[in-house]
PQR file of N, CA, C, O and H, with PARSE charges and radii, in Angstrom:
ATOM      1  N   UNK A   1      17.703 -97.653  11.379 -0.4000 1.5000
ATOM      2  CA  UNK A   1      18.568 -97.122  10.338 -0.0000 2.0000
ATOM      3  C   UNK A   1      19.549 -96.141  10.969  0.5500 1.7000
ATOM      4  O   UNK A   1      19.353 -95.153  11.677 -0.5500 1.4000
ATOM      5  N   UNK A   2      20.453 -96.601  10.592 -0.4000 1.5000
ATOM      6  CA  UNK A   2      21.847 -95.460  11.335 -0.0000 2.0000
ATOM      7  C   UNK A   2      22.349 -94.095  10.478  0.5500 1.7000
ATOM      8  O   UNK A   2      22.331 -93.990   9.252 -0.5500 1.4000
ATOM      9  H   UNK A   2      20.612 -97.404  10.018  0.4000 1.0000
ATOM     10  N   UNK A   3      22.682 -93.346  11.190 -0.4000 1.5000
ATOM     11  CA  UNK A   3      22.741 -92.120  10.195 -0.0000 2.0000
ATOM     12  C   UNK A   3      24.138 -92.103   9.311  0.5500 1.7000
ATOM     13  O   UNK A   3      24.869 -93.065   9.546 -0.5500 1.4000
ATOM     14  H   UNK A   3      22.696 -93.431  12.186  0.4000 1.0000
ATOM     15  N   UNK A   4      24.700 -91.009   8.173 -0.4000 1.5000
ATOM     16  CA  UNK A   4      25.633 -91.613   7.647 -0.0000 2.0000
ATOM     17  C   UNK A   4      26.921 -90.903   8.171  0.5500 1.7000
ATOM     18  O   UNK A   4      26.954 -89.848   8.804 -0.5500 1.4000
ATOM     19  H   UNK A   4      24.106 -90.228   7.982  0.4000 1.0000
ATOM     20  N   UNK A   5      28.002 -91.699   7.779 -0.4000 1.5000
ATOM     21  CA  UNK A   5      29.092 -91.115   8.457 -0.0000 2.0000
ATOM     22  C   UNK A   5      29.893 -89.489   7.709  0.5500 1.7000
ATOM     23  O   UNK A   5      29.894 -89.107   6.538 -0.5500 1.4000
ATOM     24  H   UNK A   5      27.975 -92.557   7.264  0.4000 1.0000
ATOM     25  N   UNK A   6      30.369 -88.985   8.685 -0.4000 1.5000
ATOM     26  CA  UNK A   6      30.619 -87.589   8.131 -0.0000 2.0000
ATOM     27  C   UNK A   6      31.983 -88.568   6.831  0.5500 1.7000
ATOM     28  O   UNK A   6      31.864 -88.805   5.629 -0.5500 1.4000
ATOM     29  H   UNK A   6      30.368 -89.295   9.636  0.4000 1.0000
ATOM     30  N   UNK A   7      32.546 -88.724   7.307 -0.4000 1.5000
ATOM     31  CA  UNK A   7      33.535 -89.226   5.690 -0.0000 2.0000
ATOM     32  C   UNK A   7      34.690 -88.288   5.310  0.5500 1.7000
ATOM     33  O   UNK A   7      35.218 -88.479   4.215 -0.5500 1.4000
ATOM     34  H   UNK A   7      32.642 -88.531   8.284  0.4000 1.0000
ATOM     35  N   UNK A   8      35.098 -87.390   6.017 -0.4000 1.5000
ATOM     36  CA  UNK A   8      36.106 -86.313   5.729 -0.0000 2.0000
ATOM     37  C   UNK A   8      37.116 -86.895   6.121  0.5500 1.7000
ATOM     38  O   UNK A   8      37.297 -87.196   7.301 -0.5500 1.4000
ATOM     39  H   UNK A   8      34.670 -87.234   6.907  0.4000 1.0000
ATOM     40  N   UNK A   9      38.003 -87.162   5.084 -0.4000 1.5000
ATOM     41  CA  UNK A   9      39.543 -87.290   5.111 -0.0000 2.0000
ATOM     42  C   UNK A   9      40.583 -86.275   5.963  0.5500 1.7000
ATOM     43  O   UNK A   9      40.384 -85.061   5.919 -0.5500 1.4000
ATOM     44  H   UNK A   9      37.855 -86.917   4.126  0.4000 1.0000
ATOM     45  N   UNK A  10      41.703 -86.831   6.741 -0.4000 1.5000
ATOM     46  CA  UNK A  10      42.279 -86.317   7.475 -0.0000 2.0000
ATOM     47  C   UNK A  10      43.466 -85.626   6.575  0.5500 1.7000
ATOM     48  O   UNK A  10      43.934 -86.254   5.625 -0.5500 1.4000
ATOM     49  H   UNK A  10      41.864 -87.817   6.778  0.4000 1.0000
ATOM     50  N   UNK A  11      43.757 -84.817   6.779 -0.4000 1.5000
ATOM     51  CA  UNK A  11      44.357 -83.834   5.522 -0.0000 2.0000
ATOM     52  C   UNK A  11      46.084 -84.278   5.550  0.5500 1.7000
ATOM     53  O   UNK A  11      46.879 -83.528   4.985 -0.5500 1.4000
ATOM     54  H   UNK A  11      43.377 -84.306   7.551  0.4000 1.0000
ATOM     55  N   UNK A  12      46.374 -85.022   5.959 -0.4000 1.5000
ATOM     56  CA  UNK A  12      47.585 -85.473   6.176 -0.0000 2.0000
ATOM     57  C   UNK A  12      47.547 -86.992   5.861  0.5500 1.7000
ATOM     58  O   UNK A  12      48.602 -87.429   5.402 -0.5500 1.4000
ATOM     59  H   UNK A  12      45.728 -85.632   6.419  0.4000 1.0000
ATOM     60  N   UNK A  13      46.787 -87.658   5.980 -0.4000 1.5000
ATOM     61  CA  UNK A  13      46.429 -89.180   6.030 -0.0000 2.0000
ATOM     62  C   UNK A  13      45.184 -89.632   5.839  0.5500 1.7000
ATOM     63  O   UNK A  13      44.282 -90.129   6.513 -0.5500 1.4000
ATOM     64  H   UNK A  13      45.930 -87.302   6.353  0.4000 1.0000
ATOM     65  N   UNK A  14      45.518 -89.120   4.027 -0.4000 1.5000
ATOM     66  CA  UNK A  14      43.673 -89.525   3.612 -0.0000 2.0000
ATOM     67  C   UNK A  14      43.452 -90.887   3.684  0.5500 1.7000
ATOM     68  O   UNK A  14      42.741 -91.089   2.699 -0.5500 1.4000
ATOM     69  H   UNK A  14      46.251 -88.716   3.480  0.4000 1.0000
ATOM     70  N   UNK A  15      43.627 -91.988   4.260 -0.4000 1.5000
ATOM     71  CA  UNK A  15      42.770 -93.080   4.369 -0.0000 2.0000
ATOM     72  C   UNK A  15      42.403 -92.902   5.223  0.5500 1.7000
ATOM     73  O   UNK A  15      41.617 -93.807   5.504 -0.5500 1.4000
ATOM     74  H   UNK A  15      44.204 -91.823   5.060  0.4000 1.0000
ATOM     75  N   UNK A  16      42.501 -91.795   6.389 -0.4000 1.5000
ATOM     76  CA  UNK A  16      42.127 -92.151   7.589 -0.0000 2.0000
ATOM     77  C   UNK A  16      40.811 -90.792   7.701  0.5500 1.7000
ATOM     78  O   UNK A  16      40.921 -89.567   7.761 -0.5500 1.4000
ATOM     79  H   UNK A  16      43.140 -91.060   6.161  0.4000 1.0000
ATOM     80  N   UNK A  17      39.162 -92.054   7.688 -0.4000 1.5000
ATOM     81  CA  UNK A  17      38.357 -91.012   7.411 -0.0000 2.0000
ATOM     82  C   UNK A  17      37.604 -90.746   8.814  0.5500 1.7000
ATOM     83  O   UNK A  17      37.884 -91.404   9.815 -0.5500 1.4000
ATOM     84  H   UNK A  17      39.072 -93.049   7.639  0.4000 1.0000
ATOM     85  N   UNK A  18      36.560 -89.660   8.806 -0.4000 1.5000
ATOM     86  CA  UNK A  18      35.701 -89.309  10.223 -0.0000 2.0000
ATOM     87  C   UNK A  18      34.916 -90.186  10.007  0.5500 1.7000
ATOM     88  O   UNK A  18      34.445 -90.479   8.908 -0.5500 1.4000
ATOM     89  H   UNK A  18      36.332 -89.126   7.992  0.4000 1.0000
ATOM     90  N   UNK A  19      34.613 -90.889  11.441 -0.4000 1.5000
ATOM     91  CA  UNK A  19      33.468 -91.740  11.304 -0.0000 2.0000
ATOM     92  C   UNK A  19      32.466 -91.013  12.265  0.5500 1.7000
ATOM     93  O   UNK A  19      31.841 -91.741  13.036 -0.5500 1.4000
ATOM     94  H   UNK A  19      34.996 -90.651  12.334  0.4000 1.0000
ATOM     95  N   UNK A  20      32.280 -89.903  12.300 -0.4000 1.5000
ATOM     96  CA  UNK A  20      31.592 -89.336  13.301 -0.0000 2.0000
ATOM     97  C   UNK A  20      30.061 -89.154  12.299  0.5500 1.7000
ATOM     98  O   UNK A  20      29.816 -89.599  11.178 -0.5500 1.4000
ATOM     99  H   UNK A  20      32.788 -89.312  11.673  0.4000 1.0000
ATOM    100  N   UNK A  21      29.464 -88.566  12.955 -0.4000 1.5000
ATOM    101  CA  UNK A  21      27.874 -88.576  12.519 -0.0000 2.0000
ATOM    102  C   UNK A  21      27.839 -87.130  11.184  0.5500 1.7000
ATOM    103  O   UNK A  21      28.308 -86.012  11.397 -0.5500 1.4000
ATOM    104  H   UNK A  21      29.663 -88.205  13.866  0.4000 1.0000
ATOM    105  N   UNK A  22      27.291 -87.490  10.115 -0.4000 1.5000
ATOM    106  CA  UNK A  22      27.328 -86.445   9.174 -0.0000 2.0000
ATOM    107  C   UNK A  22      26.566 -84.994   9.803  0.5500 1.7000
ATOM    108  O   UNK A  22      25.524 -84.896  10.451 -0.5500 1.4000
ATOM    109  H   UNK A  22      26.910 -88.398   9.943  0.4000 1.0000
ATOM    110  N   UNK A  23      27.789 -83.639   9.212 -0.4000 1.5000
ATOM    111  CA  UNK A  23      27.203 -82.442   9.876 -0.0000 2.0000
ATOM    112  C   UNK A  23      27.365 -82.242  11.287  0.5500 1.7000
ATOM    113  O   UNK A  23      26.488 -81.550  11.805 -0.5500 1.4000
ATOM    114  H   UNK A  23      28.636 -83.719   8.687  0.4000 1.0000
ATOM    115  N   UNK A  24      28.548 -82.811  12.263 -0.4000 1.5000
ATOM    116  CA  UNK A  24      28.521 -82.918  13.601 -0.0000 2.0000
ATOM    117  C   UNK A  24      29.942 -81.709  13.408  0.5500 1.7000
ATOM    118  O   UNK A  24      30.339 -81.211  14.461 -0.5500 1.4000
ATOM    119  H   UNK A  24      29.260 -83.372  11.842  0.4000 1.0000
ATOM    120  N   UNK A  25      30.501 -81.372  12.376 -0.4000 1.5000
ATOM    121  CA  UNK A  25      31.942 -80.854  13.119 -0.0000 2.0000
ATOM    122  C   UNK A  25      31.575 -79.539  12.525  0.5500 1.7000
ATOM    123  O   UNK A  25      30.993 -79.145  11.515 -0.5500 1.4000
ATOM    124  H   UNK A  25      30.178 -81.776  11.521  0.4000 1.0000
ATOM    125  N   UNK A  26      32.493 -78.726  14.170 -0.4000 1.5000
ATOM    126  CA  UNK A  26      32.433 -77.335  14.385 -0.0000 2.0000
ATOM    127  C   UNK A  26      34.362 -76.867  15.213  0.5500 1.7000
ATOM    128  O   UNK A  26      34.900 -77.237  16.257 -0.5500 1.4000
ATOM    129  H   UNK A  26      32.966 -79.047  14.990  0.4000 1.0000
ATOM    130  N   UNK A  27      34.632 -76.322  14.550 -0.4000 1.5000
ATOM    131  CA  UNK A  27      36.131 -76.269  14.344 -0.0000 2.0000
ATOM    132  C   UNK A  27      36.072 -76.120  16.094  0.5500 1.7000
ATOM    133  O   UNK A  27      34.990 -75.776  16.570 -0.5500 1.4000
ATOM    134  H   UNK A  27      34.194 -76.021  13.702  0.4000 1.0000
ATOM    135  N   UNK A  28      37.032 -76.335  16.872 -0.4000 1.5000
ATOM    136  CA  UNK A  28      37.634 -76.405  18.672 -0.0000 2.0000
ATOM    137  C   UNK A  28      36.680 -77.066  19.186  0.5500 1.7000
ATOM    138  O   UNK A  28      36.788 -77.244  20.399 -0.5500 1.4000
ATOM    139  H   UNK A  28      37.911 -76.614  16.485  0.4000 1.0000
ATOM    140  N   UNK A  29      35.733 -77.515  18.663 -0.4000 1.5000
ATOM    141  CA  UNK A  29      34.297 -77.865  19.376 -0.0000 2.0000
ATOM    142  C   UNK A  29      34.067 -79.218  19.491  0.5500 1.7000
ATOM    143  O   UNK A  29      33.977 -79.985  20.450 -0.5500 1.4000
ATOM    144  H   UNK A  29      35.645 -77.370  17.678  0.4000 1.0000
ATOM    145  N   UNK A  30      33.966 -79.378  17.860 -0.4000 1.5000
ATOM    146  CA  UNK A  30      33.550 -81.102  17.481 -0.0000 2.0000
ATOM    147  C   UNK A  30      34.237 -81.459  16.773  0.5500 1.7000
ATOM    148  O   UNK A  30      33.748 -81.641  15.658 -0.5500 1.4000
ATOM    149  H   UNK A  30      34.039 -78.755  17.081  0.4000 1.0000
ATOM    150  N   UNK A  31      35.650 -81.761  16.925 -0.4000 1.5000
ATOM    151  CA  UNK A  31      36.616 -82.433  15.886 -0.0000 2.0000
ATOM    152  C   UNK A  31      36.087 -83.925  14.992  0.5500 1.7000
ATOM    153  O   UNK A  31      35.390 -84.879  15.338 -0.5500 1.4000
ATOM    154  H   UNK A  31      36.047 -81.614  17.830  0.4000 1.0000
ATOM    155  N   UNK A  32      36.722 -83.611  13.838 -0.4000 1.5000
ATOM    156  CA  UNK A  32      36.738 -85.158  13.362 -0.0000 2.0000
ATOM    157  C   UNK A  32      37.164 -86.074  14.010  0.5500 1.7000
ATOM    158  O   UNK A  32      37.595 -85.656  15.085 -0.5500 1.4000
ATOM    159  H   UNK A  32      37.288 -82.836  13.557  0.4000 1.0000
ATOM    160  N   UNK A  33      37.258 -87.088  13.901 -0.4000 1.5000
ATOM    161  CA  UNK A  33      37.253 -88.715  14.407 -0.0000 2.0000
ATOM    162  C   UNK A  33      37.165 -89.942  13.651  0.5500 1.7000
ATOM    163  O   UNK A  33      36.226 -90.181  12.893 -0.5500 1.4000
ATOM    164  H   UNK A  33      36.908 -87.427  13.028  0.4000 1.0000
ATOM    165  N   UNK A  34      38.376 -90.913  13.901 -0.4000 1.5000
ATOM    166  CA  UNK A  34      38.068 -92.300  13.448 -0.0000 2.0000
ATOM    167  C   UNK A  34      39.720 -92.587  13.474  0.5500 1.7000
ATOM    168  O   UNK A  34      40.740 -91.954  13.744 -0.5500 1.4000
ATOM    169  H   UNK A  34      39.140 -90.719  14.517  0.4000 1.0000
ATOM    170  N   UNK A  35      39.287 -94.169  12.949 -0.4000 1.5000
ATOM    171  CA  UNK A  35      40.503 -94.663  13.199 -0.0000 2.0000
ATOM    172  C   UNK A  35      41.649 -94.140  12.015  0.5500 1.7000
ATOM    173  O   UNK A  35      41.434 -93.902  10.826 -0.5500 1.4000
ATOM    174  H   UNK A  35      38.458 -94.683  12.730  0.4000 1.0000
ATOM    175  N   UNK A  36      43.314 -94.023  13.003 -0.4000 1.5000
ATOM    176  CA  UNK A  36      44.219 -93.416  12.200 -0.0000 2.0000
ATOM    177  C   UNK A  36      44.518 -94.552  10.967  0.5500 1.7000
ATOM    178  O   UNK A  36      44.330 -95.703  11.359 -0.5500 1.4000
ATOM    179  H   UNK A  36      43.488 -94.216  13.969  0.4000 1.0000
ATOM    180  N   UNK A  37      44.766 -94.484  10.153 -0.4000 1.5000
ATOM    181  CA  UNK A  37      44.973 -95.246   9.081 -0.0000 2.0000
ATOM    182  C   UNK A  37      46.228 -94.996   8.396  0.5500 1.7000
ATOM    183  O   UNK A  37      46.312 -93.970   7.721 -0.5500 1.4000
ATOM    184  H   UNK A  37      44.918 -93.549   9.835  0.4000 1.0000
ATOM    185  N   UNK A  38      47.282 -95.842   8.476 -0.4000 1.5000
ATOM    186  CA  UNK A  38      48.575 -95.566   7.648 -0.0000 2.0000
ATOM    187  C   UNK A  38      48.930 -96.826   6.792  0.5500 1.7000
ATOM    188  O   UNK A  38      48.971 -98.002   7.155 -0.5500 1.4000
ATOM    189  H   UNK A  38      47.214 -96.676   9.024  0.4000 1.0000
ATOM    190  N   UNK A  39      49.178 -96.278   5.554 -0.4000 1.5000
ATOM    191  CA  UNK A  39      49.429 -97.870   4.593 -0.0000 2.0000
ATOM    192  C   UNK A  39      48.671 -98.857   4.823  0.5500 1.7000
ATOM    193  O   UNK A  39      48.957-100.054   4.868 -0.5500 1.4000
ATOM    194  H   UNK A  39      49.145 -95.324   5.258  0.4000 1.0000
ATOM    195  N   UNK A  40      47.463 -98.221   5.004 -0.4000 1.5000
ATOM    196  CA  UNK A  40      46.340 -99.342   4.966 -0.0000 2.0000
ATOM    197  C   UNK A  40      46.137-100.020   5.962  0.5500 1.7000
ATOM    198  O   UNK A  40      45.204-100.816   6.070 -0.5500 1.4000
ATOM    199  H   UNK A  40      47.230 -97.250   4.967  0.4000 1.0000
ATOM    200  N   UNK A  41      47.082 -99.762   6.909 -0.4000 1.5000
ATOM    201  CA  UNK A  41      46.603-100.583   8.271 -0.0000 2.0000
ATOM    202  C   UNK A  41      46.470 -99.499   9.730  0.5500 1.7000
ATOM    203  O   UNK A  41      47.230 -98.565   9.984 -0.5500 1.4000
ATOM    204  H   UNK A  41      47.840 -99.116   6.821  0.4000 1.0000
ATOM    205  N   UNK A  42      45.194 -99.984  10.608 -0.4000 1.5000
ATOM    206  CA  UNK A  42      44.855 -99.123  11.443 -0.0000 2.0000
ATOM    207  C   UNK A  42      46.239 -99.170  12.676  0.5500 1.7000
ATOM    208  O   UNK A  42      46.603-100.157  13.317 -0.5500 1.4000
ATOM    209  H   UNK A  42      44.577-100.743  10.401  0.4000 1.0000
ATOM    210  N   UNK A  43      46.788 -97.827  12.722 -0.4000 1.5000
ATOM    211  CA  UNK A  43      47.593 -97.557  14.020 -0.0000 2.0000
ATOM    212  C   UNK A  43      47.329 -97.074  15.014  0.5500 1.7000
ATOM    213  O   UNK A  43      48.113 -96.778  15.916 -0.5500 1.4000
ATOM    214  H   UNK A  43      46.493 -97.026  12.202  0.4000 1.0000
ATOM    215  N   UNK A  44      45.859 -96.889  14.972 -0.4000 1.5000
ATOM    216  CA  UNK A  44      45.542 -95.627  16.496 -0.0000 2.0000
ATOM    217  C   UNK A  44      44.088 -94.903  16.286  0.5500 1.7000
ATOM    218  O   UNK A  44      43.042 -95.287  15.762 -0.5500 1.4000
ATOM    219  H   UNK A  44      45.223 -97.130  14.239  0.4000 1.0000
ATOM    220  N   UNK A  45      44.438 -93.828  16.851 -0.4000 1.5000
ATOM    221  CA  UNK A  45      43.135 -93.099  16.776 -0.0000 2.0000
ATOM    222  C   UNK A  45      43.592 -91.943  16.426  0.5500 1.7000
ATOM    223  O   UNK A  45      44.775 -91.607  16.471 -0.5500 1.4000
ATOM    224  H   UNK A  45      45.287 -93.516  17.276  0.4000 1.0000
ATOM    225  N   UNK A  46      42.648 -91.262  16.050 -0.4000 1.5000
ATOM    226  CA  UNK A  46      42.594 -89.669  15.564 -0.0000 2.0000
ATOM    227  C   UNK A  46      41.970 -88.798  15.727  0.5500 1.7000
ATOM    228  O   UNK A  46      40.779 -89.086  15.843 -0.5500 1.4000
ATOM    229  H   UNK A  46      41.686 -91.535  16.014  0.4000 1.0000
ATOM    230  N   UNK A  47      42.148 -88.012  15.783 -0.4000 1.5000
ATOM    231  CA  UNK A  47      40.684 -86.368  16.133 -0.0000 2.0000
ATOM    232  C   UNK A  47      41.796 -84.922  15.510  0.5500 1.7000
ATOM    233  O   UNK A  47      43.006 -84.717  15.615 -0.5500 1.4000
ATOM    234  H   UNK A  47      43.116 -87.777  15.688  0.4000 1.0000
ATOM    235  N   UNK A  48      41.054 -84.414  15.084 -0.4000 1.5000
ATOM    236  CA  UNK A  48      41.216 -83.450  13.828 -0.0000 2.0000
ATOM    237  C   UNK A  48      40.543 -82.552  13.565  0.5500 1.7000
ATOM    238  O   UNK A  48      39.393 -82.850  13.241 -0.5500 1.4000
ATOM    239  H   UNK A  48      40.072 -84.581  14.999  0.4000 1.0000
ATOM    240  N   UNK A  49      40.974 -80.827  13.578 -0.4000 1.5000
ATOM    241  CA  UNK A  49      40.399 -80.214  13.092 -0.0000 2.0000
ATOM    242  C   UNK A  49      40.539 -80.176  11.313  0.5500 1.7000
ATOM    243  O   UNK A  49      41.057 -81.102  10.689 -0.5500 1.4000
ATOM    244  H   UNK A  49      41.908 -80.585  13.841  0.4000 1.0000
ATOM    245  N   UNK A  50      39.959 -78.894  10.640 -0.4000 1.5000
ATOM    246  CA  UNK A  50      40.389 -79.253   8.960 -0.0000 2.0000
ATOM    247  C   UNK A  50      41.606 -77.911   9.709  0.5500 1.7000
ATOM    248  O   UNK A  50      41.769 -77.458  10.842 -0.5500 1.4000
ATOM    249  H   UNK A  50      39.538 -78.142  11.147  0.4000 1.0000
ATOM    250  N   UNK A  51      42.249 -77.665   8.354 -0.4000 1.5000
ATOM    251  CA  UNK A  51      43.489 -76.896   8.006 -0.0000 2.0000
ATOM    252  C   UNK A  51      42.730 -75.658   8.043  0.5500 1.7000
ATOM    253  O   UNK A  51      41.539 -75.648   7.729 -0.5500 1.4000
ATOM    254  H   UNK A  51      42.117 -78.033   7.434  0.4000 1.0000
ATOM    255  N   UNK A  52      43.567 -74.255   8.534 -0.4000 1.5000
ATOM    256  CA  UNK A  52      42.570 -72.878   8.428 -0.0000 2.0000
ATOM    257  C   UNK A  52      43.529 -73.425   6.649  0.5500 1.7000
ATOM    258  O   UNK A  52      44.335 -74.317   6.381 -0.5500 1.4000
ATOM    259  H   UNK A  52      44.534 -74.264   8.789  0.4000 1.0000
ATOM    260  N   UNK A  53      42.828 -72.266   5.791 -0.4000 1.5000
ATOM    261  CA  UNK A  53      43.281 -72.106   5.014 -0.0000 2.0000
ATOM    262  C   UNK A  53      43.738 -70.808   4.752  0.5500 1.7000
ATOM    263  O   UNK A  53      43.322 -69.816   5.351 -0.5500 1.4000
ATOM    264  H   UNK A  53      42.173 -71.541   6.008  0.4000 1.0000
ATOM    265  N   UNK A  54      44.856 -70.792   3.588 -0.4000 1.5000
ATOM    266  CA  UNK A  54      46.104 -69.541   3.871 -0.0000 2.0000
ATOM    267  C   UNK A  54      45.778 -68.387   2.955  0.5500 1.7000
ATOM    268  O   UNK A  54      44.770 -68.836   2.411 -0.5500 1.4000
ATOM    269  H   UNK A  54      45.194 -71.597   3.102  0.4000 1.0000
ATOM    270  N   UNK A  55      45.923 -67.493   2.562 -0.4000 1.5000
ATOM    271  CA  UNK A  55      45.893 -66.717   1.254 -0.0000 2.0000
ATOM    272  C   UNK A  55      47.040 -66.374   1.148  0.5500 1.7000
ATOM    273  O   UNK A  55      47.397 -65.706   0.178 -0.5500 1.4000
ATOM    274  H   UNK A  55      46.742 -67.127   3.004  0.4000 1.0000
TER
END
């Protein structure tokens, strides 16, 4: 049984989700991952931190 995928959308190009292992990302450390996804079709690859967020 395989574990499940983390699933976090890339904040710029939400089809393009992490396929990395759920609970693996730690911001400079363990970026997200998976394939880039634009208009529905795969263009590349990706790795991603999330956005700091602003106040």
């Amino acid at each position: 049984m395989s574990s499940p995928s983390c699933g976090t959308p890339h904040h710029d190009y939400p089809q393009t989700l992490c396929t990395e292992p759920a609970g693996h990302y730690r911001r400079l450390i363990d970026p997200h991952a998976g394939p880039l996804i634009i208009d529905g079709r795969e263009r590349g690859a990706a790795a991603w931190d999330e956005p700091e967020t602003t106040r």
